[in-house]
Biopython code that builds the backbone (N, CA, C, O; Angstrom):
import numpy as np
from Bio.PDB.StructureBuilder import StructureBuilder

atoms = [
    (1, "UNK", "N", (104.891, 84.435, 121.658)),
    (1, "UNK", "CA", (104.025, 84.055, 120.566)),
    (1, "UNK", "C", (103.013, 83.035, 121.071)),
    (1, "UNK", "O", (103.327, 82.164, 121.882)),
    (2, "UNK", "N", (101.706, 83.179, 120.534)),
    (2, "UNK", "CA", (100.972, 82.262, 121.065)),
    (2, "UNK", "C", (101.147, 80.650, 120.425)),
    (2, "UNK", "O", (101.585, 80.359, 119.312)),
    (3, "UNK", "N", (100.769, 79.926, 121.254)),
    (3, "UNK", "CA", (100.520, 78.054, 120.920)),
    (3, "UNK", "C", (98.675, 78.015, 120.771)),
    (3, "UNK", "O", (98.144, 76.988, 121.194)),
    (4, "UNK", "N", (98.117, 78.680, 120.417)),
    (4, "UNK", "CA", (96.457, 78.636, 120.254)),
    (4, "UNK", "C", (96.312, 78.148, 118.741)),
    (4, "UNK", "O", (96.713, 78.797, 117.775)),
    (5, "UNK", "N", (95.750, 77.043, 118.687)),
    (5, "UNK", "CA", (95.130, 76.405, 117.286)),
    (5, "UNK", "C", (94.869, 77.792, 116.771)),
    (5, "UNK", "O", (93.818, 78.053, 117.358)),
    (6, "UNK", "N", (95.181, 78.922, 115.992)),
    (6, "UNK", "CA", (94.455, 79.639, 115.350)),
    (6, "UNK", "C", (94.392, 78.957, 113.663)),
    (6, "UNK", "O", (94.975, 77.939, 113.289)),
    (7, "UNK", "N", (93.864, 79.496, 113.166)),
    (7, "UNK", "CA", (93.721, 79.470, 111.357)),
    (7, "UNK", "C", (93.308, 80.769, 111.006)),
    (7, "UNK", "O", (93.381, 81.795, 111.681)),
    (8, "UNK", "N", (92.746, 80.560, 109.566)),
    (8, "UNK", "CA", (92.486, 81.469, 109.006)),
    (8, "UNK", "C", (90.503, 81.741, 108.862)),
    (8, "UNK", "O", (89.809, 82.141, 107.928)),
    (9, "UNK", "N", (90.196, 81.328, 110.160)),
    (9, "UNK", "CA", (88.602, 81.457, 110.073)),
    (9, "UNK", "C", (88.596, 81.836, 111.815)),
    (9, "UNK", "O", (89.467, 81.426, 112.582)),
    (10, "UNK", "N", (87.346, 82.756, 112.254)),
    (10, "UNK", "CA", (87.220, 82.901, 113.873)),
    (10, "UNK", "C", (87.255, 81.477, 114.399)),
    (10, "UNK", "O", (86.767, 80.484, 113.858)),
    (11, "UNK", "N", (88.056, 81.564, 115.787)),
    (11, "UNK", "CA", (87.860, 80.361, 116.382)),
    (11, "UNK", "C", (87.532, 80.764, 117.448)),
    (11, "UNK", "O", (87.655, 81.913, 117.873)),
    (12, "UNK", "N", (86.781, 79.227, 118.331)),
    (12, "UNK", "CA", (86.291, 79.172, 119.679)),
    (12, "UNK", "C", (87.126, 78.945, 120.343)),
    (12, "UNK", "O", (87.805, 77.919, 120.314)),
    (13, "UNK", "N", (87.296, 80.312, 121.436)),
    (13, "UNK", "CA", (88.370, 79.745, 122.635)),
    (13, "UNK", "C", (87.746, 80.413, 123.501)),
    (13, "UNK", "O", (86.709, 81.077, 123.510)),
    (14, "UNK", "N", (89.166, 79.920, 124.825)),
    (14, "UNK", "CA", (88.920, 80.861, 126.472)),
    (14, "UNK", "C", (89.957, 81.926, 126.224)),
    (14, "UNK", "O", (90.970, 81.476, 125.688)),
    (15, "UNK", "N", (89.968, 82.902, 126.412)),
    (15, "UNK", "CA", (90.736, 83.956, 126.142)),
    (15, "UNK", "C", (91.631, 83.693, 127.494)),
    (15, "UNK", "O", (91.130, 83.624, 128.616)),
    (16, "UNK", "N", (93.017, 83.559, 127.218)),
    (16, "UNK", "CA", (93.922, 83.689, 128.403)),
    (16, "UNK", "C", (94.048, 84.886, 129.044)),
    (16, "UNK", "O", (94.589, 84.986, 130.144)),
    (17, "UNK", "N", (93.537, 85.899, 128.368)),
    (17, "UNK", "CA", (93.650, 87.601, 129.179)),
    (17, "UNK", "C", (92.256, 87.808, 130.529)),
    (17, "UNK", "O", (92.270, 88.136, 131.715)),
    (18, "UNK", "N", (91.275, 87.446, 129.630)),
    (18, "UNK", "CA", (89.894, 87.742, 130.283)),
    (18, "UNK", "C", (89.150, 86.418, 131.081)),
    (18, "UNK", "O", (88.491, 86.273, 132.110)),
    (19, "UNK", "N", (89.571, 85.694, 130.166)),
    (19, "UNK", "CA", (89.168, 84.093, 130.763)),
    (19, "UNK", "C", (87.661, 84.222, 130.358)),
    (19, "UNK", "O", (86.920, 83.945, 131.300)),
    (20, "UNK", "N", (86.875, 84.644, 128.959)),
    (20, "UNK", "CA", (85.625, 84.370, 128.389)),
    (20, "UNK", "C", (86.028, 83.470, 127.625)),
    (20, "UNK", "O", (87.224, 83.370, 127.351)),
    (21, "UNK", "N", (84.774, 82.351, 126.966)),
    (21, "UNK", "CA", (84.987, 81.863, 125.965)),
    (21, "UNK", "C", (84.608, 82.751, 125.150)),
    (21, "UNK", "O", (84.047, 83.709, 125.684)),
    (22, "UNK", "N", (84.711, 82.781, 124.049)),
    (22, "UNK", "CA", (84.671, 83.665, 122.686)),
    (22, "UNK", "C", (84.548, 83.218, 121.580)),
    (22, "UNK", "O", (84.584, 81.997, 121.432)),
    (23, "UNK", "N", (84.360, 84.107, 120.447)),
    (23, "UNK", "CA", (85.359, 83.648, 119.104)),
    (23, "UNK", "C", (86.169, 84.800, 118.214)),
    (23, "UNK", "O", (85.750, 85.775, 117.589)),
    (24, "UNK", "N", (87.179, 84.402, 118.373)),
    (24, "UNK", "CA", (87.851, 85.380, 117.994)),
    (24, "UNK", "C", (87.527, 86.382, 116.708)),
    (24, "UNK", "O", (86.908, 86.062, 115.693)),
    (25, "UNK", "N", (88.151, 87.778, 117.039)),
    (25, "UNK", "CA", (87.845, 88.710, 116.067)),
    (25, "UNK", "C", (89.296, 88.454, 114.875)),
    (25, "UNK", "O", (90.254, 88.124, 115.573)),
    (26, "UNK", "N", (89.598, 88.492, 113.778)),
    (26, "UNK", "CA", (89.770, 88.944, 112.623)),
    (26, "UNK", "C", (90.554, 90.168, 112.097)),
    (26, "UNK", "O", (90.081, 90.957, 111.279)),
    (27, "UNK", "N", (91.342, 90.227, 112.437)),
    (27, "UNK", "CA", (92.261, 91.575, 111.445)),
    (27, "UNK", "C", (93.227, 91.328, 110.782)),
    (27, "UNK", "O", (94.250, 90.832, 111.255)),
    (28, "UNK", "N", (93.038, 91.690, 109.349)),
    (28, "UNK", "CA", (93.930, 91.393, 108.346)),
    (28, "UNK", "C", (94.905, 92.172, 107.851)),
    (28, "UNK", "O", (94.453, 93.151, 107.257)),
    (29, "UNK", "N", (96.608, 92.070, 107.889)),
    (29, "UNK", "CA", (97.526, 92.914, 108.071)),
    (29, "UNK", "C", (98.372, 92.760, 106.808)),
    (29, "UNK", "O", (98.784, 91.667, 106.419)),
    (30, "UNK", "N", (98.569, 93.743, 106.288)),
    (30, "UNK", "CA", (99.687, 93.427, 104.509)),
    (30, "UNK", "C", (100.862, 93.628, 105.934)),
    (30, "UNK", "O", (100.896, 94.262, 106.989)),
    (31, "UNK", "N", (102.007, 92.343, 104.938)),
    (31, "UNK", "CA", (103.450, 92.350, 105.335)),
    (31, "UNK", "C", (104.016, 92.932, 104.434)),
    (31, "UNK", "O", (103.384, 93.566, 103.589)),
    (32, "UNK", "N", (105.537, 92.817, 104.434)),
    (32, "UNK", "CA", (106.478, 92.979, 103.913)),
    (32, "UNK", "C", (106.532, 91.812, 102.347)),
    (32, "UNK", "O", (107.175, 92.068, 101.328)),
    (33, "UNK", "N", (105.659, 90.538, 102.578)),
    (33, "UNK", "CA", (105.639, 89.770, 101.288)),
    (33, "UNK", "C", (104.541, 90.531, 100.294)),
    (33, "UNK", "O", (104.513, 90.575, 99.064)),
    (34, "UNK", "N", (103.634, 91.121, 101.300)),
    (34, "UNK", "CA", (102.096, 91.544, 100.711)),
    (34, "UNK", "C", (103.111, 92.374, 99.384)),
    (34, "UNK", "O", (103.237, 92.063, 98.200)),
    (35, "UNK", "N", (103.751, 93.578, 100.217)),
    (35, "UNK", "CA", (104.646, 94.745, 99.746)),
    (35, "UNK", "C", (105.644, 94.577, 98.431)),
    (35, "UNK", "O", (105.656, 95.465, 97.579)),
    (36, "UNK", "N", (106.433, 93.466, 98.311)),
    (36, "UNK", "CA", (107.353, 92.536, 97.757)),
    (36, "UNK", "C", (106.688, 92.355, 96.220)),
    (36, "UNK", "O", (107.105, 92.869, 95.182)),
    (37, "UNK", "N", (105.447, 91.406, 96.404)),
    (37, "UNK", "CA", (104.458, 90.672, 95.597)),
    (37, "UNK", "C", (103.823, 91.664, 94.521)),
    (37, "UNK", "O", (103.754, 91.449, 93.311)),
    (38, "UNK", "N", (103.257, 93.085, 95.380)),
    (38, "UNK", "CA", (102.587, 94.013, 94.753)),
    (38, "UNK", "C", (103.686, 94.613, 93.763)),
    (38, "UNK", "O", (103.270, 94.820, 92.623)),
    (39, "UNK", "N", (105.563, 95.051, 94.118)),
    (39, "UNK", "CA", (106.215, 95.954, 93.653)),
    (39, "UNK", "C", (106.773, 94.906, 92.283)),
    (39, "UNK", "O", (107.168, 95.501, 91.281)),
    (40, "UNK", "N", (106.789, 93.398, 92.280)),
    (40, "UNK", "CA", (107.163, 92.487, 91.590)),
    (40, "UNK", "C", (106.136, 92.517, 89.931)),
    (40, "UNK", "O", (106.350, 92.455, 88.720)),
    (41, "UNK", "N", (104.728, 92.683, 91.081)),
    (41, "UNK", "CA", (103.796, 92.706, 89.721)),
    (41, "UNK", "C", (103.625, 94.277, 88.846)),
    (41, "UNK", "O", (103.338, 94.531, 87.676)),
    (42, "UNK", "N", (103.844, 94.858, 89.647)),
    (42, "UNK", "CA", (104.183, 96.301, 89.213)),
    (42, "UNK", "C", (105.137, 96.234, 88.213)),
    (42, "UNK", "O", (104.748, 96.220, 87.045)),
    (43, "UNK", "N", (106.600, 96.181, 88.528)),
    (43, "UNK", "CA", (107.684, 95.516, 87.594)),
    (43, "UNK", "C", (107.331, 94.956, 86.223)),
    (43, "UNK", "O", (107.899, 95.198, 85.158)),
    (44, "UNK", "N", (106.262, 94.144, 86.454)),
    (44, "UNK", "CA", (105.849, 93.281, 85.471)),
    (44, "UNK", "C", (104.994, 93.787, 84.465)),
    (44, "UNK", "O", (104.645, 93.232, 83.423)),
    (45, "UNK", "N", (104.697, 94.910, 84.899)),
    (45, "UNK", "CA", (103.674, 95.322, 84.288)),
    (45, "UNK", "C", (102.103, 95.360, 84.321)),
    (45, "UNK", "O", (101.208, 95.855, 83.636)),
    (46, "UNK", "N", (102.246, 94.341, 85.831)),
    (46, "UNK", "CA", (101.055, 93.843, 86.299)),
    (46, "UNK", "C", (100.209, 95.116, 87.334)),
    (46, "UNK", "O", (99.267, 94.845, 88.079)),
    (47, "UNK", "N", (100.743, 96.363, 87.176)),
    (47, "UNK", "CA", (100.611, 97.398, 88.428)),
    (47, "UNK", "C", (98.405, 97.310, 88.541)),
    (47, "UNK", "O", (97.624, 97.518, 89.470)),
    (48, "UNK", "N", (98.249, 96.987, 87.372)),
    (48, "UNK", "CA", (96.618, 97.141, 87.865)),
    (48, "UNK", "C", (95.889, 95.914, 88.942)),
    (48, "UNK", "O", (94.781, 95.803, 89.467)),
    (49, "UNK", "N", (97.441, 94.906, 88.944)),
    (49, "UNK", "CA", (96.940, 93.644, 89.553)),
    (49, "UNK", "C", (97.385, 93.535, 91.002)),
    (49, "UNK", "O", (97.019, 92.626, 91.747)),
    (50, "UNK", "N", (98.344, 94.699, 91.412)),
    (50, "UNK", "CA", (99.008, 94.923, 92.906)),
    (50, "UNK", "C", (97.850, 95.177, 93.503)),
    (50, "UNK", "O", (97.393, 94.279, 94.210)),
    (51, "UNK", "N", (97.134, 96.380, 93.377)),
    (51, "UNK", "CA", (95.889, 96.758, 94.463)),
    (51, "UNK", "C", (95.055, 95.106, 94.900)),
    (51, "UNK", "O", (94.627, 95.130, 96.054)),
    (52, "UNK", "N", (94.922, 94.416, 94.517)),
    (52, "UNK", "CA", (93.980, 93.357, 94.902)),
    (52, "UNK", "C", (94.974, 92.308, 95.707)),
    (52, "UNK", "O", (94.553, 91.269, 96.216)),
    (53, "UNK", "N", (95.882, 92.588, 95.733)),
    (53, "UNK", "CA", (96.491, 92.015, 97.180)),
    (53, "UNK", "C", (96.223, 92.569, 98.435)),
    (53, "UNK", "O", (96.317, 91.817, 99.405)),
    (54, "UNK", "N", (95.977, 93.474, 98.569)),
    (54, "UNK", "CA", (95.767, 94.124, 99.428)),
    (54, "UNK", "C", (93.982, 94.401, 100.147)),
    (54, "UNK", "O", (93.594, 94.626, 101.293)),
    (55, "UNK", "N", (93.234, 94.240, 98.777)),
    (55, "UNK", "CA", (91.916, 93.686, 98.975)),
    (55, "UNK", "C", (91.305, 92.090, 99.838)),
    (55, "UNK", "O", (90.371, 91.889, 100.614)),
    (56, "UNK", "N", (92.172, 91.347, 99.341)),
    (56, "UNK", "CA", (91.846, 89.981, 99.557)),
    (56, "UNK", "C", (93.242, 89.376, 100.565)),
    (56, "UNK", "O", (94.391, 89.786, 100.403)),
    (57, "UNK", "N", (92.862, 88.390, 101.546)),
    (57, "UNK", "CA", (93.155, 87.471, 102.462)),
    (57, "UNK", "C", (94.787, 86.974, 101.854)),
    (57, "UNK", "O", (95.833, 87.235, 102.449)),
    (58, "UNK", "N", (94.709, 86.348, 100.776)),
    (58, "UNK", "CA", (95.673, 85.690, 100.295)),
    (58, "UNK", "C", (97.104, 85.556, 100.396)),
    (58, "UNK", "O", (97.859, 84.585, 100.418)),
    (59, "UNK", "N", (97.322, 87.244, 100.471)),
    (59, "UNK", "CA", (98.797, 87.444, 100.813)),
    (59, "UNK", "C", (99.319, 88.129, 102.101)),
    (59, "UNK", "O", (100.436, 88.555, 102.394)),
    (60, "UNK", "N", (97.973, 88.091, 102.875)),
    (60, "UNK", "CA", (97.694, 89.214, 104.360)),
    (60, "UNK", "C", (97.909, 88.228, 105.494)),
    (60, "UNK", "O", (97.250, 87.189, 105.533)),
    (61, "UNK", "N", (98.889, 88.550, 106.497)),
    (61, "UNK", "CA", (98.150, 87.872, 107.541)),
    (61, "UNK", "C", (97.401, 87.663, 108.704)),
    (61, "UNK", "O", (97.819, 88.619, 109.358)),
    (62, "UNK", "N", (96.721, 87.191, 109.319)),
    (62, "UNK", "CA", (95.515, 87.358, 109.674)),
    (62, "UNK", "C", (95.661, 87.167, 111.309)),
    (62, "UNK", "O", (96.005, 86.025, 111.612)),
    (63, "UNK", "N", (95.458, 88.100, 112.458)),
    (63, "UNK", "CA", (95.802, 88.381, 113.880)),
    (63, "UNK", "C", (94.128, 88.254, 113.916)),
    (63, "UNK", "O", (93.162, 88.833, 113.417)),
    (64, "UNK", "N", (94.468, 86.824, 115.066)),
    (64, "UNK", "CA", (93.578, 86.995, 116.155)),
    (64, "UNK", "C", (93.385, 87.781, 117.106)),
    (64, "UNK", "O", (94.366, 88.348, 117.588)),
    (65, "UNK", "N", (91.789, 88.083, 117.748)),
    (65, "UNK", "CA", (91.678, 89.597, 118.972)),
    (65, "UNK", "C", (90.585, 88.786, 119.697)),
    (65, "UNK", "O", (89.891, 87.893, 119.210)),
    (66, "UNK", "N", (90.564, 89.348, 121.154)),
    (66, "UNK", "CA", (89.620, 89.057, 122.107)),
    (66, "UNK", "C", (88.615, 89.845, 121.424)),
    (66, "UNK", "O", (89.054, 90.761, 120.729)),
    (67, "UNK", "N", (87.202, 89.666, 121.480)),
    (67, "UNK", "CA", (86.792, 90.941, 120.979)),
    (67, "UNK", "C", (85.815, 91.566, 122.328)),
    (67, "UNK", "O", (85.048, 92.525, 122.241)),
    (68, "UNK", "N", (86.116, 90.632, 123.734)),
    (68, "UNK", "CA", (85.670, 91.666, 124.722)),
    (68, "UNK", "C", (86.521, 92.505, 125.364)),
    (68, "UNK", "O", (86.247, 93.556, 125.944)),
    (69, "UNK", "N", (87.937, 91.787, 125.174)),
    (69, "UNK", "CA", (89.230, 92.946, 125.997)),
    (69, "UNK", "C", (90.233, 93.124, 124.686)),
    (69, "UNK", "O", (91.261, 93.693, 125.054)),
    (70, "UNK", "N", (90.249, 92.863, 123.505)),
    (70, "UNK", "CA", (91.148, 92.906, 122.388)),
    (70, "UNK", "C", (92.475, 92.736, 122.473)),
    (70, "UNK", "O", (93.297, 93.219, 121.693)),
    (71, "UNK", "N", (92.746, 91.930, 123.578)),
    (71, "UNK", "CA", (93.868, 91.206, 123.642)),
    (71, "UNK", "C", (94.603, 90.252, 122.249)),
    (71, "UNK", "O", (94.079, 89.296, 121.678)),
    (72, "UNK", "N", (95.568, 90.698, 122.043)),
    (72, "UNK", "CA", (96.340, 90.285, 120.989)),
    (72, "UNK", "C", (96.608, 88.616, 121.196)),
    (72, "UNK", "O", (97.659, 88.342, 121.776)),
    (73, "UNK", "N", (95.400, 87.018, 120.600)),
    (73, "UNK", "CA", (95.894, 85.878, 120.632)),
    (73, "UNK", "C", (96.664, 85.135, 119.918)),
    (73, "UNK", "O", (96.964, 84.008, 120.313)),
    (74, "UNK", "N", (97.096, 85.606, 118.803)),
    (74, "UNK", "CA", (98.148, 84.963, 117.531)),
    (74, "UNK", "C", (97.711, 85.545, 116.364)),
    (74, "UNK", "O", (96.873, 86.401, 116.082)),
    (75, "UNK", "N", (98.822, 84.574, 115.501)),
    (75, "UNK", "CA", (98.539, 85.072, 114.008)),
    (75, "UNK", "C", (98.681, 83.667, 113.124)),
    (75, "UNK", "O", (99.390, 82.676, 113.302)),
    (76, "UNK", "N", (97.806, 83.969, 112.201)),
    (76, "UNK", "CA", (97.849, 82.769, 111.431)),
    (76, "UNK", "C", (98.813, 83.454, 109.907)),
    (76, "UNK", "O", (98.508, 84.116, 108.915)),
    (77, "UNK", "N", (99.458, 83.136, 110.188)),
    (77, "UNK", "CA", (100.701, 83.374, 108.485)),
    (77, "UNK", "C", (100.479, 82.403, 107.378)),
    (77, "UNK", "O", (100.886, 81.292, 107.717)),
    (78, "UNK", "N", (99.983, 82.421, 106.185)),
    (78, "UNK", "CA", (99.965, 81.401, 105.581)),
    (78, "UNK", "C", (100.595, 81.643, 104.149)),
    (78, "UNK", "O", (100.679, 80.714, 103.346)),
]
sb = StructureBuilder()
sb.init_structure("model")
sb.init_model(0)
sb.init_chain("A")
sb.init_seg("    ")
for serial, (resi, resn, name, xyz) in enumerate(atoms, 1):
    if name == "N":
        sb.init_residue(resn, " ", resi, " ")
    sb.init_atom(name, np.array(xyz, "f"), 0.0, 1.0, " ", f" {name:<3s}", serial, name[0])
structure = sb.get_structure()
């Protein structure tokens, strides 16, 4: 697992794969909570309110990428 300051916005680094500085690329991944959250509000009656988890950041979490060799640098879970 990486030790790289990531967050939840691109950051400036040296890529340990390629050795560029950069800023990282962005991909946003539904988990198993994303999954959980959506079937809960469903339950609830909330099923028109599941799809927008899956739209928006909030319940996703978010993998850093080289974006000249797309080397996998962390993940920010929040």
């Amino acid at each position: 697992m990486s030790t790289l300051p990531l967050g939840d916005e691109p950051t400036n680094i040296v890529c340990p794969r390629c050795g560029q500085s950069i800023l990282t690329k962005l991909d946003y991944k539904a988990t198993t909570r994303t999954h959980i959250i959506a079937l809960i509000l469903c339950l609830m009656g909330c099923w028109f309110c599941a799809p927008v988890l899956y739209c928006t950041s909030c319940a996703r979490n978010i993998e850093h990428y080289c974006p000249n060799c797309n080397a996998f640098l962390g993940i920010y879970d929040h």
